[in-house]
C-alpha positions in Angstrom: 140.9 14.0 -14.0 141.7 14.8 -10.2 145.1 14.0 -9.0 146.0 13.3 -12.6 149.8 13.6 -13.5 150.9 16.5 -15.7 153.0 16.2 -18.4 155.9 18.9 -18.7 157.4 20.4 -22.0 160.6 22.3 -21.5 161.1 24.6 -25.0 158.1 26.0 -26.9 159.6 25.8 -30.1 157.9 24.1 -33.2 158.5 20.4 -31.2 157.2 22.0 -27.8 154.5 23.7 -28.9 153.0 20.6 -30.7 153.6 18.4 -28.7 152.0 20.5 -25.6 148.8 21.0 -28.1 148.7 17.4 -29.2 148.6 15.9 -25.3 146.6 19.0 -24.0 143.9 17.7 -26.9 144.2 14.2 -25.8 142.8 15.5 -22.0 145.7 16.0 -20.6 147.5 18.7 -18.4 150.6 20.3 -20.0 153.2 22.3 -18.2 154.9 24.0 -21.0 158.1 26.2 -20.3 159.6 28.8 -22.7 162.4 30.6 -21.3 161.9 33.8 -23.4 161.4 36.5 -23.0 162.9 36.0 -19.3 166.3 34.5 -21.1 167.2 35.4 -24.5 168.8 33.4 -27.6 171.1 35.0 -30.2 169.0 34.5 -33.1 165.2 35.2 -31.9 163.5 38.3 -32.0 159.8 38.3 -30.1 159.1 35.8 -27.2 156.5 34.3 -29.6 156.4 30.2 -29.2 157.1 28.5 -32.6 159.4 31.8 -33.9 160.9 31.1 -37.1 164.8 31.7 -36.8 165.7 30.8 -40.5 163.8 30.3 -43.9 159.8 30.8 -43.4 159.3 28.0 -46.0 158.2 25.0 -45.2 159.2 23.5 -48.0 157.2 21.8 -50.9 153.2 21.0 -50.4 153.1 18.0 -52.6 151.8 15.3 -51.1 152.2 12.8 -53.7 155.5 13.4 -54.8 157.7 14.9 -52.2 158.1 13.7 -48.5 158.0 16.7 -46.8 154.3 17.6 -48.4 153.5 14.0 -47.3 154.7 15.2 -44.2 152.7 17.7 -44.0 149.5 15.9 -45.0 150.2 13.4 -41.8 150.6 16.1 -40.0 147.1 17.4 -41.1 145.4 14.4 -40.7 146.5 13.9 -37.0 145.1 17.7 -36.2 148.5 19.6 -36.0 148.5 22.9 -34.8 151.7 24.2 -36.3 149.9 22.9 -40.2 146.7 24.4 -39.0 148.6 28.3 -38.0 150.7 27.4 -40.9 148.0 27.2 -43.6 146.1 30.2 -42.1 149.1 32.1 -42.6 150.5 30.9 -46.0 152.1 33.3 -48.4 152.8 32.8 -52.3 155.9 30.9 -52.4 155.3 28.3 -56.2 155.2 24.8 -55.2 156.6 25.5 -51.3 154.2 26.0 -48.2 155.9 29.6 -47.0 154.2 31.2 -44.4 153.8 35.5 -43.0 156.4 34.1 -40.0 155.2 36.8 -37.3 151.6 35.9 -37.7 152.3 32.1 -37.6 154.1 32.6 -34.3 151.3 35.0 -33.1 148.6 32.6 -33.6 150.8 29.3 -32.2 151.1 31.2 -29.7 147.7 32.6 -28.9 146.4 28.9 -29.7 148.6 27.4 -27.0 147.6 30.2 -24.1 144.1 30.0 -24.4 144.0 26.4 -24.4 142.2 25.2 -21.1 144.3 22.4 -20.5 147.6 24.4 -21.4 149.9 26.5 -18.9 152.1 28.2 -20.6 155.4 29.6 -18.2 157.5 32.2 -19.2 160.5 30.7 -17.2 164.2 29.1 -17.4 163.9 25.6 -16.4 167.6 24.7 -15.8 167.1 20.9 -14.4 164.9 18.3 -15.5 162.2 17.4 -13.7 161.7 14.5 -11.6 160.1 11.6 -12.3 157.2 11.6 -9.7 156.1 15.1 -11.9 155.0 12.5 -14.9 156.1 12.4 -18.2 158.9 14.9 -19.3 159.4 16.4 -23.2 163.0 18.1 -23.7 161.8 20.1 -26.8 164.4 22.9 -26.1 165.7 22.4 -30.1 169.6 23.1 -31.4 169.7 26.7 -28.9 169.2 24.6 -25.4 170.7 27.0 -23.0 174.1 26.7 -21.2 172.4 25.3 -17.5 170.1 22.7 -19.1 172.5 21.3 -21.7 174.9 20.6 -18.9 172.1 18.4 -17.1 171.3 16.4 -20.8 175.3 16.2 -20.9 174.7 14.7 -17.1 172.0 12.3 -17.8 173.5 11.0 -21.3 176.3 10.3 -19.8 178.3 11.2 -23.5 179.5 14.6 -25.2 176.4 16.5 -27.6 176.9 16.2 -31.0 176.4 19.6 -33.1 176.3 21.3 -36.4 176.0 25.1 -38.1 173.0 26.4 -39.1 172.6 29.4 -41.3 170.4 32.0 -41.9 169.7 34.1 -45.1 169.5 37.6 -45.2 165.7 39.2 -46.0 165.0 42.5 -48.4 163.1 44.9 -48.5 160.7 44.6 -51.3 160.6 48.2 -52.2 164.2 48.0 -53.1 164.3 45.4 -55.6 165.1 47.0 -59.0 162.2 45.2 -61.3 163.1 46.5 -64.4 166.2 43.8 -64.0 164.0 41.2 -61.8 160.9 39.6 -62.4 158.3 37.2 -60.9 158.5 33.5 -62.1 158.5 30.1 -60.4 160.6 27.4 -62.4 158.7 26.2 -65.3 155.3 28.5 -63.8 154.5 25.5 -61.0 152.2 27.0 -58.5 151.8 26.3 -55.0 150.0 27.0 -52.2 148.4 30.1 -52.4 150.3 31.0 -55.4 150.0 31.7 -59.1 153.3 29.7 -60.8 155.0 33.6 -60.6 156.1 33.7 -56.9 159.4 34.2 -56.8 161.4 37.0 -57.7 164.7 36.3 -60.4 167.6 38.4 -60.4 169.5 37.2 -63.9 173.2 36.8 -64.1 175.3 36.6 -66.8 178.7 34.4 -66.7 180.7 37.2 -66.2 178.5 38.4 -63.3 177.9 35.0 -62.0 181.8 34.4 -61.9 182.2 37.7 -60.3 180.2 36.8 -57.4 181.8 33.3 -56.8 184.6 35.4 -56.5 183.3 38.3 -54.5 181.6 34.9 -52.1 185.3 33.2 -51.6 187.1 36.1 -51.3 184.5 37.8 -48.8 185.4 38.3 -45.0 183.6 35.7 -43.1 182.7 35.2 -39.4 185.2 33.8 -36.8 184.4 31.0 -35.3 184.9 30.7 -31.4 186.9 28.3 -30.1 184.8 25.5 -29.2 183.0 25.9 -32.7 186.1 25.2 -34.3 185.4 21.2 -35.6 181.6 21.5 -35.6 181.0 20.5 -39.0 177.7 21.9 -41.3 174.6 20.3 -42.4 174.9 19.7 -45.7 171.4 20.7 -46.7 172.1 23.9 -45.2 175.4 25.0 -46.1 176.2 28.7 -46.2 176.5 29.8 -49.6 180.2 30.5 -49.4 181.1 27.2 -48.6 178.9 25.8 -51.4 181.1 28.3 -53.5 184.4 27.1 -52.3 183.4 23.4 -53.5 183.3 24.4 -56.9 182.7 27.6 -59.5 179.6 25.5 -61.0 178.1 24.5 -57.7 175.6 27.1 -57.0 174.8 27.2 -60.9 173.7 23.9 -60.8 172.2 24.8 -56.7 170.5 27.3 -55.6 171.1 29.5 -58.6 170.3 27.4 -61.6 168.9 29.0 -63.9 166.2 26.2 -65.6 162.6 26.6 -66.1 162.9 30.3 -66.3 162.4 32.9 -69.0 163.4 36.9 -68.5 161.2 39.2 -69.8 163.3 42.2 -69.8 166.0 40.5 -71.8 164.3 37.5 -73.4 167.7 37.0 -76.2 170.4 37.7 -72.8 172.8 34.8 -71.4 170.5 33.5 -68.3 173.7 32.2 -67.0 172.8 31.9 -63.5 169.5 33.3 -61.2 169.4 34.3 -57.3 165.5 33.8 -56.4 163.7 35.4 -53.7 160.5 34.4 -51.9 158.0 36.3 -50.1 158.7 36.4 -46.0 155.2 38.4 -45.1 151.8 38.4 -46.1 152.6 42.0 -46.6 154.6 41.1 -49.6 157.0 43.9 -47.9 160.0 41.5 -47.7 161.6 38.8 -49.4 164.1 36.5 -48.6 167.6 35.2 -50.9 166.9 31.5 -51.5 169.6 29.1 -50.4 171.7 32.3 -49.5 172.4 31.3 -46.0 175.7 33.0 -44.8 178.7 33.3 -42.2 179.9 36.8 -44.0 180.1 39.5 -41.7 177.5 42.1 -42.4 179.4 44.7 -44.0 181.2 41.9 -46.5 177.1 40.6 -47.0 176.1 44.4 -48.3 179.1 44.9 -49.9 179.1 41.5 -52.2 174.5 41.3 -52.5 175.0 44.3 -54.0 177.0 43.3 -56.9 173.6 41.1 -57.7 171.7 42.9 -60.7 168.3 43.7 -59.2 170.1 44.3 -56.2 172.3 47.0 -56.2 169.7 49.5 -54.0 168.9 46.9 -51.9 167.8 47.3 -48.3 168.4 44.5 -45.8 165.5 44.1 -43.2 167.9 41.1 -41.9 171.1 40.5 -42.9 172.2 36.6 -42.6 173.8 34.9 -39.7 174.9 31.9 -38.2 174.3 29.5 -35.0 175.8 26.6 -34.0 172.8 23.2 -33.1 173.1 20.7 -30.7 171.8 17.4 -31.0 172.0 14.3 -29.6 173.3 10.7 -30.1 169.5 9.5 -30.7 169.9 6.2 -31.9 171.9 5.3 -28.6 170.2 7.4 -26.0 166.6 6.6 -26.8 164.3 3.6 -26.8 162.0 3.2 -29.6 159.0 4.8 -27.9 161.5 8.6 -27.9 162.2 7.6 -24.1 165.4 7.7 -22.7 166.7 4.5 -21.7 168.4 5.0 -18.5 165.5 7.5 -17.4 162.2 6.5 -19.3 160.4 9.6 -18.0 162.1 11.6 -20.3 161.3 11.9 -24.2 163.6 14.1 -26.6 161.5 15.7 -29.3 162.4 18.1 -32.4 165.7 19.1 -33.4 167.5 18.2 -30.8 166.9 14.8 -31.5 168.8 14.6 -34.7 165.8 15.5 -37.4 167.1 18.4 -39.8 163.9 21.0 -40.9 161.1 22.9 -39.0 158.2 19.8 -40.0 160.3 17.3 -38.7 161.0 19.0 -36.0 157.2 19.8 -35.2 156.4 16.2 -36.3 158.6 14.5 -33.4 156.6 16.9 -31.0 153.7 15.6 -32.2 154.1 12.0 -32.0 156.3 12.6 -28.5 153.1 14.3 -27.1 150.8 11.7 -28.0 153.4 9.1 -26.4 153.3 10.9 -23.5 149.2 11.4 -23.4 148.8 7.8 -24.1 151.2 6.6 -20.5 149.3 9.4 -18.2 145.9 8.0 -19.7 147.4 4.9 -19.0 146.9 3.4 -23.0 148.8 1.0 -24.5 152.1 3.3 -26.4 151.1 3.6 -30.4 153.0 5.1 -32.9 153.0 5.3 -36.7 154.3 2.7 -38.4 157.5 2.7 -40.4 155.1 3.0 -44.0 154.0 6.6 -42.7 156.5 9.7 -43.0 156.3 10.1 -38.7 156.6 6.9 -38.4 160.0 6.3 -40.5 161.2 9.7 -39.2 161.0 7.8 -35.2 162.5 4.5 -37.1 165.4 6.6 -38.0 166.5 8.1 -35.2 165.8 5.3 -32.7 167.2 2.5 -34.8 167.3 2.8 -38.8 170.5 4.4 -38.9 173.0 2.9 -39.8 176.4 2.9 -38.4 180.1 2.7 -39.1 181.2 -1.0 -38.1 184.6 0.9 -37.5 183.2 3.7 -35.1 179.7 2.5 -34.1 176.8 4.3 -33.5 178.7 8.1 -33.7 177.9 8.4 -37.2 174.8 9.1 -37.0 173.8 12.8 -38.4 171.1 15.2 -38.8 168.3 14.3 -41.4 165.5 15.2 -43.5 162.4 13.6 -44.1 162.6 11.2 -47.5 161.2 8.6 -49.4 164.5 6.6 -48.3 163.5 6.5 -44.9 160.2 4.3 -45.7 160.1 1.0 -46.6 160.5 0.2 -50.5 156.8 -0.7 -52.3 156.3 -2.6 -55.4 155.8 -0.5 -58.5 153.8 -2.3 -61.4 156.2 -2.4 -64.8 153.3 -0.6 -66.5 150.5 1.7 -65.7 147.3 2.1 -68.3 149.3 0.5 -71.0 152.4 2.6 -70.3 155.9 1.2 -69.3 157.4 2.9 -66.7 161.5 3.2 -66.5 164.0 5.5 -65.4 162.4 8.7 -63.5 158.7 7.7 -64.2 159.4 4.4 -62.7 161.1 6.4 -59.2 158.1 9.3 -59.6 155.3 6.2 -59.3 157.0 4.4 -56.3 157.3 7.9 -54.5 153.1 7.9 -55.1 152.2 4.7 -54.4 154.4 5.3 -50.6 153.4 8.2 -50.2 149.0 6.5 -50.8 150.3 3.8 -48.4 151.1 6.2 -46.1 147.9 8.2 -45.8 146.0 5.7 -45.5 148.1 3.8 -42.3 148.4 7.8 -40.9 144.5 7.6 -41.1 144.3 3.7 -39.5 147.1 4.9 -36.6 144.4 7.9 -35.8 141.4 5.8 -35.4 142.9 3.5 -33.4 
């Protein structure tokens, strides 16, 4: 491969880092740039590649059922390295893939130095590279520094889009009170590496539970600057406050429902309302507050966690926080092949791109690096098609939105991977003798998609 073109990743992120793995596999020479430890971001804390800033879930494991675990089994099947660091490093977490987050970044990271064809550079890169270079990935996710999002303003010609991300504080395990607490995954379902009891409950009552809606409104929350003033939140990852503020049920029936749960230590008391947490490290040292996400300043977080039963000695490892994301106007910017259109060297990949979660994020790198492999190996450009859960995810942000007539394309937001997002399937009226309706009826569709889509993920690989 003398003289061959390299292909340049800027961001070693989740995105960055598999897309750098996926082309390097492919034969191909990778550039990839990471511009900690040299320049640092408010919310990481090693200069591993792939850190996780916020949950260390990766969400449900279900292939069958749920679209992220289909995700994840694509993702499998096409030899990703952030599934094969993530299953290596799996901790309990019921029906979820959660992973010990330092040693997943440890071993993305070792994985992507010692690869032959891989180079990583600790450096800032603060303008794109030109053209004659080869193909270029802009993986550098919702934190893109101040020098380089002023060249994407440049070359897109349009203002960034953005939205608030939150992180939720972590506890030292040590501290939990478990006379109050206990282990238990709703209705016992286990998951990955689990047993059905991998979470830890702390019980409210409804006294308690509206004392905390109270203590959450009332609390003393961040400022925002002044430029983060209209950025509106994700609504899949709202800080908890804010989900209180919407209503004094809304976190019962969220985050803290109580359903498929029974407290040993008070079998006969009113389970009015539970706050879970799930194991961070493979330690089982520390535990994070599912779906407790914040923007209250750290002294109003101790002050109000506290009031929690279970939690009233507890020890924060990491309090929560919050960090505004930047994405772009995808469906406008890019072609359907991740290119931008007025400079086809260029691919988007990750968060940045408008997909909402750390697979989707790592998904778009993957694909975006096997785009890229296939133009310096000079192949013919193949991507998933819409039936797979990559190949809907590049559908959605390249062209399956769907816009306001009224305001065009500028509705377009962050997203998840879904069922919604794939074509719809015929689902027989019956199955051995049965006749399916209501939920059964939506349950079988979601299995007879996500069948469809293994086996095209398994045809687009072989190809």
């Amino acid at each position: 491969m003398t003289g061959q073109k390299k292909i340049t990743i800027v961001g070693a992120g989740l995105a960055g880092s598999e897309a750098a793995w996926q082309a390097a596999n492919q034969g191909c020479h990778v550039d990839l740039y990471e511009m900690r430890p040299v320049q640092k971001t408010d919310v990481h804390h090693t200069d591993h590649c792939a850190e996780l800033v916020c949950s260390n879930s990766f969400r449900s494991d279900d292939a069958l059922n749920n679209a992220v675990g289909l995700l994840h089994a694509e993702m499998r099947t096409l030899d990703s390295l952030i599934m094969q660091c993530a299953d290596e490093h799996q901790v309990p977490a019921g029906g979820a893939l959660a992973v010990d987050r330092d040693n997943f970044s440890k071993m993305v990271t070792e994985k992507l130095e010692s690869h032959e064809n891989i180079h990583l550079h600790r450096e800032e890169i603060t303008a794109i590279p030109d053209q004659n270079n080869g193909p270029v990935i802009l993986a550098t996710g919702p934190l893109t520094s101040k020098n380089l999002t002023a060249e994407i303003l440049q070359l897109t010609g349009q203002d960034s889009l953005a939205f608030f991300d939150a992180i939720a504080p972590i506890v030292y395990f040590d501290s939990i009170d478990m006379d109050i607490c206990w282990f238990q995954s709703r209705y016992d379902k286990p998951g990955p590496g689990g047993t059905g009891a991998d979470y830890i409950n702390c019980p409210l009552n409804k006294e308690q539970y509206e004392s905390l809606i109270d203590a959450l409104i009332d609390g003393e929350k961040t400022d925002f600057k002044e430029f983060e003033k209209n950025t509106p939140y994700f609504d899949a990852c709202l800080p908890i406050e804010v989900m209180a503020d919407r209503g004094r049920e809304t976190l019962r029936f969220g985050p803290m429902k109580p359903v498929g749960l029974t407290n040993p230590n008070d079998p006969d008391g009113d389970l009015y309302a539970v706050v879970q947490l799930r194991q961070d490290n493979a330690l089982g040292t520390l535990y994070n507050m599912v779906g407790f996400q914040t923007k209250l300043k750290y002294g109003a977080q101790k002050e109000v966690f506290k009031t929690i039963p279970g939690l009233q000695e507890a020890e924060f490892a990491r309090l929560g926080g919050m960090h505004r994301n930047t994405y772009i106007n995808s469906p406008e910017l890019l072609d359907s092949y991740l290119r931008v259109k007025s400079a086809p060297h260029i691919r988007f990949a990750g968060q940045i791109t408008g997909v909402e979660g750390y697979v989707e994020s790592a998904a778009l790198g993957l694909v975006c690096g096997r785009l890229a492999a296939d133009e310096v190996l000079e192949r013919d450009l193949k991507l998933p098609c819409k039936t797979t859960a990559h190949g809907s995810l590049v559908n959605h942000i390249t062209g399956g939105h769907l816009s306001d007539p009224t305001n065009g394309i500028k509705t377009f937001q962050p997203m998840n991977i879904n069922f919604g997002l794939m074509p719809s399937i015929d689902v027989p009226r019956e199955i051995d003798g049965k006749r399916l309706r209501g939920k059964e009826k939506s349950r079988a569709k979601k299995t007879l998609q996500a069948k469809r889509a293994l086996e095209n993920i398994i045809a687009f690989k072989e190809v």
